[in-house]
Structures are given as C-alpha cells and as structure tokens.
RODREN-932719 format. One record per residue: x, y, z of N, C-alpha, C, O in turn. Coordinates in steps of 0.05 Angstrom, whole numbers, plus 32768, in hexadecimal, padded with zeros to 4 digits. Atoms other than C-alpha are relative to their C-alpha. Layout:
BEGIN
XYZXYZXYZXYZ;...
REM end
This chain:
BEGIN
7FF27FF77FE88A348ACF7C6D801E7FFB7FFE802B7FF98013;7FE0800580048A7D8AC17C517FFE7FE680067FEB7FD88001;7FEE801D7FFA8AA38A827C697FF47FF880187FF57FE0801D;80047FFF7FDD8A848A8C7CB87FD57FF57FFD7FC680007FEC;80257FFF80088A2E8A757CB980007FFE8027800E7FF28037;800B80077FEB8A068A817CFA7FE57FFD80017FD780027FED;801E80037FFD89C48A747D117FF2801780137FF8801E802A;80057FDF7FFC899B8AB77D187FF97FFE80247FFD80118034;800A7FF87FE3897E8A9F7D5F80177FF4800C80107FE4801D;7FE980117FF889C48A847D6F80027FE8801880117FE5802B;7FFC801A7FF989B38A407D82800B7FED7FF080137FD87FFA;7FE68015800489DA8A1C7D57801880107FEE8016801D7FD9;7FE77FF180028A1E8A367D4F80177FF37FEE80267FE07FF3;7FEE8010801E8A468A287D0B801A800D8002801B80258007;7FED7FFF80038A968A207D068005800D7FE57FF780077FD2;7FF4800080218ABA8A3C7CC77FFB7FF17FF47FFF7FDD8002;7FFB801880128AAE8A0C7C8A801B7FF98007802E80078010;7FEA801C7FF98ADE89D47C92800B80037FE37FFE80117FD3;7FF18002801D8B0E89C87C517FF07FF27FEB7FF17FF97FD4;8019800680108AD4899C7C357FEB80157FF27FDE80127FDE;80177FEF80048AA989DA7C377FEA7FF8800F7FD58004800A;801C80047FEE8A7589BD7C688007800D801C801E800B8026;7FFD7FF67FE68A6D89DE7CA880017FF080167FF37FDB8018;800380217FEC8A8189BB7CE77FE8801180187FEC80288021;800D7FF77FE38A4B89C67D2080037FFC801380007FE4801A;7FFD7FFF7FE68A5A89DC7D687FEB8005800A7FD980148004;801480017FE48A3789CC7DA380018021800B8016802C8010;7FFD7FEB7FEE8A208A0D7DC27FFC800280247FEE7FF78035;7FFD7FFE7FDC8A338A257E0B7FE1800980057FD5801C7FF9;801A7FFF7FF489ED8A1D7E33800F801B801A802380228025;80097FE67FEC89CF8A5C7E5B7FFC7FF1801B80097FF58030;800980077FF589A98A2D7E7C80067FFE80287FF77FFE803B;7FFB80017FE289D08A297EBD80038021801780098027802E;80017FE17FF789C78A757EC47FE58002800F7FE480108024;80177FFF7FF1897F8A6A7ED87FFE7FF98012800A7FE58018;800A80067FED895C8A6F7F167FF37FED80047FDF7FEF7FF5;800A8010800189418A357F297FE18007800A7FDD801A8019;80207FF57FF188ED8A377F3980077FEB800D80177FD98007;7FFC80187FEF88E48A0E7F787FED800880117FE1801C800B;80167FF97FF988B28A0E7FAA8009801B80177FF780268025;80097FE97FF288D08A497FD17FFF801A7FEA800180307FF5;800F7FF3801488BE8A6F7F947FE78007800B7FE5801C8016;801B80047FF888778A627FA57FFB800A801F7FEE801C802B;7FFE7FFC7FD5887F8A647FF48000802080067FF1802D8015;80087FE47FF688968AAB7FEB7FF180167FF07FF2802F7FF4;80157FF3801288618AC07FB27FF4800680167FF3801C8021;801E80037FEC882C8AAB7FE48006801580167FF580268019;7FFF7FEF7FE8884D8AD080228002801A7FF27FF680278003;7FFE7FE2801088558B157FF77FE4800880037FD880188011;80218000800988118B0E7FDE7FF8800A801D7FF680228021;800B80087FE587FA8B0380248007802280137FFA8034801E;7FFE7FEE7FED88208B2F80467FF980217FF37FF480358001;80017FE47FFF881A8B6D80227FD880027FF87FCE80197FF4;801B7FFF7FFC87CB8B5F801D7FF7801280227FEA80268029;80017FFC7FE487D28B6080668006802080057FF3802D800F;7FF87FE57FFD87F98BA980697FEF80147FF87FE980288004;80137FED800A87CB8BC580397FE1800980107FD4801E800D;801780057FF1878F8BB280697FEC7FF47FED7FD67FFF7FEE;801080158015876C8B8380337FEC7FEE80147FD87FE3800C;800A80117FEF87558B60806E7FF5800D80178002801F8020;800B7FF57FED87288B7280A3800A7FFA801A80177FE5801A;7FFF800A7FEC87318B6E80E97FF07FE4800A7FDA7FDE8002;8013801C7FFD871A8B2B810480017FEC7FEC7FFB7FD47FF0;800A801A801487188B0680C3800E7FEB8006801F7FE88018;7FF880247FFB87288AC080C0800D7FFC7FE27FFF80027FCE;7FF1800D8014875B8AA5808C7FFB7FE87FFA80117FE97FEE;7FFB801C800587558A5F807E80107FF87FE7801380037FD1;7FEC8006801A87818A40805580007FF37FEC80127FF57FDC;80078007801587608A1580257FEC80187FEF7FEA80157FD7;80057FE9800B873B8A588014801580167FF78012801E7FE0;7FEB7FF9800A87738A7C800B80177FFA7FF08027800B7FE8;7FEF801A801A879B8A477FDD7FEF80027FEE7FF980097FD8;80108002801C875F8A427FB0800280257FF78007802A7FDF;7FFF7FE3800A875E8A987FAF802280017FE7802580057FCF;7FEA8005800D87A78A907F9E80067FF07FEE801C7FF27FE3;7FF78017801087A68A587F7580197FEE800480217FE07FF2;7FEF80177FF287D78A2F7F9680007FEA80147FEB7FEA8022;800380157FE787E389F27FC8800180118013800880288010;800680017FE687D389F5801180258004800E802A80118022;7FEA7FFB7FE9882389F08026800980127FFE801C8013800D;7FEB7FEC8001883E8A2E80137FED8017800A7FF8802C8010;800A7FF07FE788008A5480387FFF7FF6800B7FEC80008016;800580027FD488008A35807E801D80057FF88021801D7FFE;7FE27FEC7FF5884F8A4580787FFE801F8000800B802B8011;80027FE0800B88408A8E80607FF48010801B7FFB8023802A;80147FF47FE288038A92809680157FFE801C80158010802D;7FF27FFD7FE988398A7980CB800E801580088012801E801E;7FEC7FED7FFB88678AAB80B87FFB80188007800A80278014;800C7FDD7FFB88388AEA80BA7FF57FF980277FF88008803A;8006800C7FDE881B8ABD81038023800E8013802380198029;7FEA7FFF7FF688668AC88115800B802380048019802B8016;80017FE7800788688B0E81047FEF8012800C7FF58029800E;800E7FF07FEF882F8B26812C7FE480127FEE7FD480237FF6;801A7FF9800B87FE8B3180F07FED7FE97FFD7FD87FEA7FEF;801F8007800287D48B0180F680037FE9802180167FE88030;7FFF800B7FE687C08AD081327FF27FE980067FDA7FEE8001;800B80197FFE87AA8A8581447FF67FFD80087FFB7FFC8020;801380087FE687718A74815C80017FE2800A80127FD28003;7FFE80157FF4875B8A3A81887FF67FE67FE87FF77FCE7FED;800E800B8017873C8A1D8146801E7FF87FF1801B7FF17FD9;7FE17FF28015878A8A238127800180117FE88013801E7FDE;80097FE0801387648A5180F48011801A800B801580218022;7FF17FE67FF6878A8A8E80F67FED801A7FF57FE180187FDF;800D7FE7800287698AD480F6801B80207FF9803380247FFD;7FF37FE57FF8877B8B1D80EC8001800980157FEA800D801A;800B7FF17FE4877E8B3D812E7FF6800B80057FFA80207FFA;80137FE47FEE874E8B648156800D8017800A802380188015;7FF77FE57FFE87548BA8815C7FF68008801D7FDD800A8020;80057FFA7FF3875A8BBD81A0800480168006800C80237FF3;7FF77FDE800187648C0681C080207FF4800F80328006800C;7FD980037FF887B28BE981E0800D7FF87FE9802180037FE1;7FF28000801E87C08BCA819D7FFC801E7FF98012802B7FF8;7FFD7FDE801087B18C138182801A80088008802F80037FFD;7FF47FF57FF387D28C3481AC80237FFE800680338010800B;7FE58007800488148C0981AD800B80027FE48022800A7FDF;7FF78008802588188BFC815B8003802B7FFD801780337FF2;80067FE8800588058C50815B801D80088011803180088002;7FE27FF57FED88428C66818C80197FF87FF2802B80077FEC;7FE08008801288798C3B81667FFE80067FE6801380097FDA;80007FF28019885E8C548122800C801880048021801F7FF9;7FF97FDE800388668C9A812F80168006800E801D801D800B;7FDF7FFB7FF088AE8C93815F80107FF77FDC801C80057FCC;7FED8009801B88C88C63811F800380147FE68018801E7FDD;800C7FF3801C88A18C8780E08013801B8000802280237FEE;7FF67FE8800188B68CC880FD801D80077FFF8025801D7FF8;7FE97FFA800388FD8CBF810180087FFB7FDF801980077FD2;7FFA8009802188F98C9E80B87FF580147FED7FF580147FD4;80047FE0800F88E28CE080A3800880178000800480287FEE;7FF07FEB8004890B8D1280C2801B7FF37FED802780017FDE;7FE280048012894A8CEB80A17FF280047FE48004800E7FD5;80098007801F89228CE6805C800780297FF6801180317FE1;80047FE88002891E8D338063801C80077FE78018800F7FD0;7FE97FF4801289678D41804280077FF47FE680157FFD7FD4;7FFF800D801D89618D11800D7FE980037FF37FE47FF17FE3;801880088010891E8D207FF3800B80157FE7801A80277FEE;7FF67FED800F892C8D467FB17FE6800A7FF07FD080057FFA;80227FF1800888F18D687F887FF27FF47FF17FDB7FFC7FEE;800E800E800888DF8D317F5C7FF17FF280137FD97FF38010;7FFA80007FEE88E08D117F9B7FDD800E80117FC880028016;80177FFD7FFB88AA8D357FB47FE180107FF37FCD801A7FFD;80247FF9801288798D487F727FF37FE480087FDB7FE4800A;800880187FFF88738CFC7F7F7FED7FFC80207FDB7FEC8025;80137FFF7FE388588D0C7FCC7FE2800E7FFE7FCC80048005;80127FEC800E882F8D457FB27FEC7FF07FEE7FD47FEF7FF3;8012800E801788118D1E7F787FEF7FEE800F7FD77FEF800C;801380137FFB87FB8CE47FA37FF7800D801F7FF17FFB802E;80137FF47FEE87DC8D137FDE7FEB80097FF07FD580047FF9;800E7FF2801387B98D367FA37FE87FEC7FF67FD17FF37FF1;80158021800587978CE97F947FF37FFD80197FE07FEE8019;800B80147FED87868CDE7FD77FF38014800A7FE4800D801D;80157FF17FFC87638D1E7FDE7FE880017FEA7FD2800D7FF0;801380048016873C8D0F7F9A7FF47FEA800E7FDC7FEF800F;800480117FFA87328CCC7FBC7FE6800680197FD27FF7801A;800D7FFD7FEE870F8CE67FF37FEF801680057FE38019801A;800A7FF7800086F08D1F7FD67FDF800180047FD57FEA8003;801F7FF17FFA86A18D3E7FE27FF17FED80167FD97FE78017;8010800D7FEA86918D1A801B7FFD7FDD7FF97FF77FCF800D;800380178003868F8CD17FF7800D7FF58014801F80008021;7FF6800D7FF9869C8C9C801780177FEA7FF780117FD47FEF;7FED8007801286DF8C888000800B7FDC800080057FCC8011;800680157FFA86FB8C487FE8801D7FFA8012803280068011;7FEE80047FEA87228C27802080207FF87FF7803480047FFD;7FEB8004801087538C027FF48011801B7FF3802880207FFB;7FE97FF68011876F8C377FC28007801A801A801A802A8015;7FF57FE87FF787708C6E800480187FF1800D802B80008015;7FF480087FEB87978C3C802A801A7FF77FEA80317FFC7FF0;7FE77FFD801A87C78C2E7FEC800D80187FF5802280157FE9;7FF27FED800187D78C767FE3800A80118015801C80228010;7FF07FFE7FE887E58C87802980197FE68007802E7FE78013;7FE88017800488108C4B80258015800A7FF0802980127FFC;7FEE7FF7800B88368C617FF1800C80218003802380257FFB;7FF97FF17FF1883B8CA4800D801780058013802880158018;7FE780007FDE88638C92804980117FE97FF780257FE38004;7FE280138009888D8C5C8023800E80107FE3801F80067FD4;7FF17FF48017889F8C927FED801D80098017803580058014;7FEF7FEC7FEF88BA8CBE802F80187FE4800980307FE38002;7FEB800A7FF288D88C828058801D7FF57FF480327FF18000;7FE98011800D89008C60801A801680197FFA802C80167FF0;7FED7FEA8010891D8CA8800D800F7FFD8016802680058013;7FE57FFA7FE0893F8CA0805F80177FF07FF9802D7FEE8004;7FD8800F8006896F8C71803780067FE9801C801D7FE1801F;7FED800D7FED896B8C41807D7FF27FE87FFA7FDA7FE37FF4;80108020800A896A8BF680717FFD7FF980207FF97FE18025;800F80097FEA89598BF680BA7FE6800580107FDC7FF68021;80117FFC7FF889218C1D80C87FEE7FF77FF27FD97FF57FFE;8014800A801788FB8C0280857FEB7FE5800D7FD47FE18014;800D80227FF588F38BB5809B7FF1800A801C7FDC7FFE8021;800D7FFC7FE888DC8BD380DE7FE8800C7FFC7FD380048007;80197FF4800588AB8C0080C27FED7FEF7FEF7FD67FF07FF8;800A800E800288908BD3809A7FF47FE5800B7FDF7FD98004;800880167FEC888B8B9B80CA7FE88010800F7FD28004800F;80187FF17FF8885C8BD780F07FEA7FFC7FEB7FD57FEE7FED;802080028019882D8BDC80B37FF67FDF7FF87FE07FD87FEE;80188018800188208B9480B07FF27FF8800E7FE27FE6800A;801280037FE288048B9C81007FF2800F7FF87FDC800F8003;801B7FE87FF787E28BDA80E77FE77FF57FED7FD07FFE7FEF;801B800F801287BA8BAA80AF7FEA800C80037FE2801F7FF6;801D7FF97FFA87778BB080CE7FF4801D80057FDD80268002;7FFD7FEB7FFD87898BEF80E27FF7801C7FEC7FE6802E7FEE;80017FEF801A878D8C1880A97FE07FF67FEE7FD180067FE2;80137FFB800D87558BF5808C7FE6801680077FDA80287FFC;80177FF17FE787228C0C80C77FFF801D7FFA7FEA80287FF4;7FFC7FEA7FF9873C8C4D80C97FFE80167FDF7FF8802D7FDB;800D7FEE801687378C5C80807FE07FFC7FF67FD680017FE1;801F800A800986EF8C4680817FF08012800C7FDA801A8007;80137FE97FEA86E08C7480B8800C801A7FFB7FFB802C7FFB;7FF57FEB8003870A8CAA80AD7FEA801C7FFA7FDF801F7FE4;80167FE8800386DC8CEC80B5800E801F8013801B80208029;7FF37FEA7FF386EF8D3380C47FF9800D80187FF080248019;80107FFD7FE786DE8D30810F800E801C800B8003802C8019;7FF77FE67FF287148D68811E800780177FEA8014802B7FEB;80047FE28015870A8D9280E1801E80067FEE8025801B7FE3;7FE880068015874D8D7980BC7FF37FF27FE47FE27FE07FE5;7FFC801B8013874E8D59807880037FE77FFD800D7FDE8012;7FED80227FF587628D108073801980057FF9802A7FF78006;7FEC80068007879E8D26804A801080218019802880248014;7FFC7FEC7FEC87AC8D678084801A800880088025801F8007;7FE180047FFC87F18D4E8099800C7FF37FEA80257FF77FE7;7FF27FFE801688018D35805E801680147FED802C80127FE3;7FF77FE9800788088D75804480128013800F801D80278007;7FEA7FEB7FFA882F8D8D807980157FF0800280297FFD8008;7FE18015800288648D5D8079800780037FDF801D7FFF7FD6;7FEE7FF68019886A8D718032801080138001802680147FF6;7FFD7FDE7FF588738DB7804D80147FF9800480257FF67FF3;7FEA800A7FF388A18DA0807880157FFE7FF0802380127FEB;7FF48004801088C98D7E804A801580107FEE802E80117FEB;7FF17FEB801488CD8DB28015801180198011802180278005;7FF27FED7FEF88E88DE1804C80207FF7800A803280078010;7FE8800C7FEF89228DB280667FFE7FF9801A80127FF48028;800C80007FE288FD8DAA80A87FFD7FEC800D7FE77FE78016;800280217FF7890B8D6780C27FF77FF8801F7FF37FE28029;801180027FE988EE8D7981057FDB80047FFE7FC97FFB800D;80117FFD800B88B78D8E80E47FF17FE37FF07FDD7FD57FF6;8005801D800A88AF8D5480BC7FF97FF3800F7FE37FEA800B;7FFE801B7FF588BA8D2380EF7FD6800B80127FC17FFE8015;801D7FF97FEC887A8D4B81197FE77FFF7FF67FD27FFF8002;801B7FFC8019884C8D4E80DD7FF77FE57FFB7FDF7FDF7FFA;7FFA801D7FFF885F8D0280D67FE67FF880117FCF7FF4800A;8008800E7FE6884C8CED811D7FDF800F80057FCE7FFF800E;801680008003880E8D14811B7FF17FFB7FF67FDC7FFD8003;8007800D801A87F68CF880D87FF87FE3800D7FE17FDA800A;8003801D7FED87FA8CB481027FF27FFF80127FE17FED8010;800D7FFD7FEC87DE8CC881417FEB80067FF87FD87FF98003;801D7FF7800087A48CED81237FEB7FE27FF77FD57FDB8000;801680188000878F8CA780FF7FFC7FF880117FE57FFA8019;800980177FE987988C7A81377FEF801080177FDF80038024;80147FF07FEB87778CB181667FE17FFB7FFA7FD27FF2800A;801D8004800187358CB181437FF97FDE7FF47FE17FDB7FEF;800180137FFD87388C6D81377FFC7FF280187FEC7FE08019;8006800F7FE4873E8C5781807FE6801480107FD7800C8022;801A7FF77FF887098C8F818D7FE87FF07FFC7FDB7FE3800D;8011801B800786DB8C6A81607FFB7FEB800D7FE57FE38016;800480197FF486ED8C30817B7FF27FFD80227FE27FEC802A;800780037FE586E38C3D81C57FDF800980047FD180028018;8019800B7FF8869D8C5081B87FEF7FFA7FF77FD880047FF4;80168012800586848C1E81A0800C7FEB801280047FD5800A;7FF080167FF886AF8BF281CD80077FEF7FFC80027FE87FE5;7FFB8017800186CC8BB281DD801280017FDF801680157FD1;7FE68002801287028B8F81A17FEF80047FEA7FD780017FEA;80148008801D86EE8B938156800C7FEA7FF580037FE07FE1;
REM end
C-alpha cells in the first residue's frame, strides 16, 4: 500500500511510517456517540404500537379482558411497560376499566355505533374529497389491486377471514386518507379506528349481502369517483361505504339486543 497502511474494516487507523520506518498508530474517532440509546421507552412504545394497532385492526373481540400478566408473557416482556401502554389506550377511549381494575375492550352498543359511525364518515369523508386531487394513477392501481383482494377474500359465499378482510379495508382507506397530505385529519382518523376495534371485527364476521350490494360495492365507486376528479363524489361514496357497515351492524345488533 506505499508509505500510507490501513485497516480494511477501519478500526485501527495507521499514520505514515515514521523516519524509523515503523508506523505510528492513531486512536480512531468513535461513532459510538451517534447511537441511539435503547432504554425502557424503547420497550414502553414497542408494547403500545403492538397493542394499539392490534386494537385498530379488531384483533380483539368486543368484551374481552386484557390482563396484563397475559399479555407480557404473549409479548415477551415485563409487566411495566403494559399497564403503561393499557393506561394509555384506557386514556384514549379504546379500551376500559373495570371494577376488577382488569381492563376490557368495550361493548358494542347501538349509541356507541352510531356516534363512532357519524364522526367516521363527517372526518373520513372530508379526508377523501381533499385526497381526490392528489391521487395519481399509480396511486390508484394500488386502490384497485387491494379491492380486487378483498373481493377474492370474500368470494362464493365463504365465510371470510375476519383478520385479512379487516386489514385490507384498512389499508384501503389509509392508502386514500395519507394521499389528503393532512397531518391533521390523519391522528384524528386514526384515533376513530382504534374506537372502531371491535367494530370492524363484528362487522366483518357478519358482513352478508342483506341489500343486494357486494362487500367491496362502494369501494368501487369511490374509485370511480376518484378516477373522474369527483371529490363530491368521492366524499359520498366514502360516507356511504361507512354507513352501510355500521348500518347492518347495528341492525344485527338490535336484534338480538342488549350490549355485546
């Protein structure tokens, strides 16, 4: 290497030979202080992620019961960074304390419907007529593609599975809302979908074509929409897409009565 020697993984870092001919060795400048430190809110906000987007997805039934040494062993972690996690989703309005201090999912009532269902489809819908001018056509093969799954998903009458329908209507409506570009309606809408948890699960379990639509029905027309420039359109295809779940959902629910 001439007069100059280094070390190939450059941890130790050689001066010019010296007039003796031996190389003098320099200390090399440490990275080390570049790193992030791990610490326990590392962990604190693994657990609440985990947690919460279980929760959004509807992983959890209505009614269930959390406990938190069950939930630490699922996770593989200590006990303090879920009861902070559980407080925070308690704080948040997805989940709820009982007189036991066990915390639950919430019961599904027809006024919970009905309130979580009205602010979805005022919020959702505005976060989809703005998405309208920014969607571009990759943009929406990517809407197209995953309605196209969630009609395979739910094809010949099976009974579909609740998880992957409720994961691609999810991603559905967070392809549209992240395209509205607003960092204010996002956290809001999402804060909705962790009330609609139980919601979404129920409703993709029951989901049946009582009024002679598809499941993916409005889907497809809010594509329509879309590809037209139709942000009134959009926003109406939206809000019905919403309404029609929670409609036959609180149908359901009312008769068989009382909370689930």
């Amino acid at each position: 290497m001439g007069t100059e020697e280094w070390s190939a993984a450059g941890v130790d870092i050689w001066q010019p030979h010296a007039a003796n001919g031996a190389p003098h060795k320099r200390k090399p400048a440490s990275n080390l202080s570049e790193l992030t430190p791990i610490d326990r809110q590392t962990v604190r906000e693994r657990v609440y992620r985990e947690l919460r987007g279980s929760l959004a997805s509807g992983l959890f039934e209505a009614g269930e019961t959390l406990r938190i040494h069950s939930v630490a062993n699922s996770l593989a972690t200590s006990i303090m960074p879920v009861r902070e996690a559980l407080a925070r989703l308690v704080s948040e309005q997805a989940l709820e304390v009982l007189p036991s201090r066990s915390v639950r999912v919430p019961l599904i009532t027809v006024e919970r419907l009905k309130d979580i269902s009205s602010a979805r489809a005022l919020i959702e819908g505005e976060a989809t007529a703005h998405a309208v001018a920014n969607m571009g056509s990759d943009t929406i093969e990517t809407l197209k593609a995953l309605t196209q799954r969630y009609d395979e998903a739910v094809r010949d009458g099976e009974r579909p599975n609740s998880r992957t329908v409720a994961s691609l209507n999810q991603r559905f409506h967070r392809t549209i809302y992240e395209a509205a570009g607003s960092k204010v309606l996002l956290p809001i809408i999402e804060s909705l979908w962790l009330q609609s948890g139980p919601f979404i699960r129920a409703s993709a379990e029951l989901f049946v074509e009582r009024d002679g639509l598809s499941a993916t029905h409005h889907h497809w027309a809010i594509i329509a929409a879309i590809e037209a420039g139709d942000a009134d359109a959009a926003r109406k295809a939206l809000r019905a897409d919403i309404t029609r779940a929670f409609g036959l959902l609180s149908a359901a629910f009312t008769e068989k009565g009382g909370a689930q």
